[in-house]
Residue, then its C-alpha position, 0 to 999 in steps of 0.5 A: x477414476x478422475x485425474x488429479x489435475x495438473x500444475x497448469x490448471x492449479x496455476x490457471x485457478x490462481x489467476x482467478x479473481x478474488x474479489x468476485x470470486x468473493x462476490x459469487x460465494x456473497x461477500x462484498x467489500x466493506x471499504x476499498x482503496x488503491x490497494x485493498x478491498x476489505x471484506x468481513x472474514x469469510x472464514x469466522x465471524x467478526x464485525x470490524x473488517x480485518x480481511x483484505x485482497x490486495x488488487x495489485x497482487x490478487x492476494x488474501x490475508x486474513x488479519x484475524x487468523x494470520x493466513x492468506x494465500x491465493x484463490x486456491x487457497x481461499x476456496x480451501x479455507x472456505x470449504x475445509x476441502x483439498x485442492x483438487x476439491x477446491x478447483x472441482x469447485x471452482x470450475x463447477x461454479x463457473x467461477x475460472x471465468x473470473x481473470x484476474x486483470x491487476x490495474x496498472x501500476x505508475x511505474x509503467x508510464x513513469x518514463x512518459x512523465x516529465x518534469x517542468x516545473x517545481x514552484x511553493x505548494x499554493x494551488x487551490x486544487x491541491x490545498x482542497x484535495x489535502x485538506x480532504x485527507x486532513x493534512x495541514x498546508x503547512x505540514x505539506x509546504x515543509x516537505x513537498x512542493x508543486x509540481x508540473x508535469x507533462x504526460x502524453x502531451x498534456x499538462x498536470x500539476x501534482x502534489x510532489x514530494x522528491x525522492x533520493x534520487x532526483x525523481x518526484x513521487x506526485x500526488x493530485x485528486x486523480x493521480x498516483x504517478x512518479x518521474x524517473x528515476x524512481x526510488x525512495x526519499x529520505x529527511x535527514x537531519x543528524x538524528x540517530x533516530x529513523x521513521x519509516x513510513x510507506x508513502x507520501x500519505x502516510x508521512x504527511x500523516x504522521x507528520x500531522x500527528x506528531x511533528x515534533x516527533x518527525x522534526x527531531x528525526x531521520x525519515x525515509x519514505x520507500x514510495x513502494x514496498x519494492x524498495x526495502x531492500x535499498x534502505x537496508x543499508x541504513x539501519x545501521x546508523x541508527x539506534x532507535x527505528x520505528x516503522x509506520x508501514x501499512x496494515x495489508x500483506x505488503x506492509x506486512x511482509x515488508x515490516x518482517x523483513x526489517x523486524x529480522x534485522x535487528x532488535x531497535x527496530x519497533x513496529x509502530x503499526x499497532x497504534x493505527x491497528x483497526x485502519x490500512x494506514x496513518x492516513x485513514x487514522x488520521x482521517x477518521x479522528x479529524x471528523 
């Protein structure tokens, strides 16, 4: 009789690479991001990808029918088999070849960045690159400003927007990286209304498309899902809170997680429904 096989193996196979295990059982990505690749469902049939693999976290989530999980699990869904089928099929496709190797973050090399200086937003690269994501000069020059920094031993400027607690968020058409310290950023203007958005993007966006909306309100901006809990803190404050979190597993996770706290908080991603984020919202109805 063969052996079950053991907890190291099982954790072993959930390091396997999804989107080439994907690739190997013929599904390939319909659009990718920094954090997603968006697949048609290989567990139903659908003609608007609604199932993403985050490349940060190596995980699945099928929007259509609620569920995800890891390589393992996949494989399971797939196939309608057990683990032990799953990861007899794995090793017979010679698939646990495929590591998974998650880029790196911009927190790893944040306390390489130094900041030199902070002037008006007006370089042409940076009002080209925004003008490639559809957002106003006038909306970025409200929020943000240029930003020059140092990183090892060479010089950029970015897009920044800075955050609570003195840090800077930047932004250009090659890079996503951040000076410590690192948290979220927060407009504050007396309302007892609050926006919460994911990113510097996603706020921009938002921004765009209702600004009336954004200037009448409180806005906290997490920077990184990472800081949820940190503005927990603040709900109280408010009567009316609306997030625009992003439409993957961490967004998800991260909107439950407020949803729970109490009843005037709304989920606002529903209008943005068939995109990952405002931005690629944004984007598509500014063509």
């Amino acid at each position: 009789m063969k052996k079950m096989e053991t907890p190291k193996s099982c954790e072993s196979a959930r390091n396997i690479c999804i989107v080439k295990t994907l690739a190997k059982l013929g599904h390939f990505p319909s659009k990718t991001t920094e954090k997603e690749a968006w697949f048609l469902s290989p567990l139903r049939s659908e003609t608007q990808a609604s199932f993403s693999v985050s490349l940060h976290k190596n995980l699945w989530y099928d929007f259509g029918i609620g569920k995800g999980g890891s390589t393992i699990d996949l494989i399971m869904a797939m196939k309608s088999c057990s683990v032990r089928e799953a990861l007899e099929f794995l090793q017979m496709e010679t698939i646990t070849s495929y590591s998974f190797n998650p880029p790196l973050e911009p927190q790893s090399i944040e306390n390489k960045i130094r900041i030199k200086a902070v002037e008006p937003l007006n370089h042409p690269a940076l009002r080209n690159y925004l003008k490639s994501r559809k957002i106003p000069i006038k909306i970025a020059r409200q929020y943000c400003k240029q930003v020059w920094y140092s990183s090892k031993d060479k010089q950029y400027f970015a897009i920044g927007l800075k955050n609570h607690s003195g840090g800077w968020e930047s932004r250009n058409k090659f890079y996503k990286n951040s000076s410590s310290p690192k948290t979220y950023s927060i407009v504050k203007r007396g309302s007892k209304r609050l926006l919460i958005t994911e990113g510097m993007f996603d706020f921009l966006s938002l921004a765009s498309i209702d600004e009336e909306l954004v200037k009448s309100s409180d806005c906290i901006i997490l920077n990184s899902t990472a800081f949820i809990d940190r503005i927990k803190i603040l709900i109280p404050e408010y009567d009316d809170i609306r997030l625009y979190l992003d439409n993957d597993l961490s967004g998800k996770k991260a909107a439950n997680s407020l949803l729970s706290l109490c009843d005037n908080i709304t989920d606002c991603s529903d209008s943005y429904s068939e995109y990952v984020d405002l931005n690629e919202k944004l984007k598509d109805e500014k063509v």
